[in-house]
C-alpha positions in Angstrom: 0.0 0.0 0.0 1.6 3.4 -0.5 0.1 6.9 -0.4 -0.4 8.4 -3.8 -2.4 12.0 -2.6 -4.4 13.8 0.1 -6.8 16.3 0.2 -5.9 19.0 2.4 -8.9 20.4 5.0 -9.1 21.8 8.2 -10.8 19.3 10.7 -9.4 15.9 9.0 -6.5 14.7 7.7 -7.2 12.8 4.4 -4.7 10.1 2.6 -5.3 8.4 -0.4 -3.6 5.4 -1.4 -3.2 2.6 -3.8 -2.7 -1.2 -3.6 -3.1 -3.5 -6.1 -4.8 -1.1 -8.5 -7.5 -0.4 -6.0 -7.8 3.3 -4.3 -8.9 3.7 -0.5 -9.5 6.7 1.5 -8.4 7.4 4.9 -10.1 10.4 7.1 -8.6 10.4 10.5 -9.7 13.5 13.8 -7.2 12.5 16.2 -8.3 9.8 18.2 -10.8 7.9 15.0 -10.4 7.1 11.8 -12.5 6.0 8.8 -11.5 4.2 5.5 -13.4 3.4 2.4 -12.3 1.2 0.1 -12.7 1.1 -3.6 -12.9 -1.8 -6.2 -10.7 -1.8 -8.8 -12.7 0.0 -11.8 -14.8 2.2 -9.4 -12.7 4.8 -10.1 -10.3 5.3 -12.7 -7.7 7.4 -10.5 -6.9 9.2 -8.0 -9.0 12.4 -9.4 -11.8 10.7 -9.8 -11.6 9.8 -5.8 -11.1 13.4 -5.4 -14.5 14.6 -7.2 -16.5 12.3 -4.9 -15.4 14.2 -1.6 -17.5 16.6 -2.0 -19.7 18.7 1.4 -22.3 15.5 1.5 -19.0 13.3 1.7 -17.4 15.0 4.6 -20.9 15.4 5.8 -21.7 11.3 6.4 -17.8 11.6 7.7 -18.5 14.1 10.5 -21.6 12.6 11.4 -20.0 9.1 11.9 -16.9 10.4 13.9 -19.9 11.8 16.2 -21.1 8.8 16.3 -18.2 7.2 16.7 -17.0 9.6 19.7 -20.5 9.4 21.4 -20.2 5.4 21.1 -16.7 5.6 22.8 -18.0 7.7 25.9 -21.2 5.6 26.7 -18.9 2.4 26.6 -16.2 4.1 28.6 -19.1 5.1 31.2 -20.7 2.2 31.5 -16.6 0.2 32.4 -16.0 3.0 34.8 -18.9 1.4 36.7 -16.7 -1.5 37.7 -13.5 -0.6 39.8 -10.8 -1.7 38.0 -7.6 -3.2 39.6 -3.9 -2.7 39.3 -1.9 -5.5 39.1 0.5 -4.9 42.3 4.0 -4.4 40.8 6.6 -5.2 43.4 
């Protein structure tokens, strides 16, 4: 897999890259990320990719790192419940 491009924006970092004659796009936050893969013959390069990230794109990506962050925080919550133990280290 190697990076052929990115899309420069201010709240994610985006990477493109190219295995096997198949692209896939990477948007991380921080803390989450979120790839999508394409087929081979989905698009025909790494411009095409480029013309499909458009506001409704980064739109369904915002709204799934919400997701994704509320998701964390109700599963970190409900753990918290239980006291968790140290291992004693000597």
């Amino acid at each position: 897999m190697r990076i052929v491009g990115d899309i420069p924006h201010d709240h994610f970092k985006i990477t493109i890259f190219e295995m096997n004659h198949r692209l896939s796009v990477k948007f991380e936050n921080g803390e989450d990320e979120q790839t999508y893969k394409f087929r081979e013959g989905q698009l025909e390069n790494v411009e095409a990719l480029k013309s499909i990230i458009n506001k409704e794109y980064l739109s369904s990506v915002t709204q799934i790192f919400e997701q994704m962050t509320k998701t964390k925080m109700v599963s970190l919550k409900s753990s918290n419940s239980e006291p968790f133990d140290f291992p004693e280290i000597i």
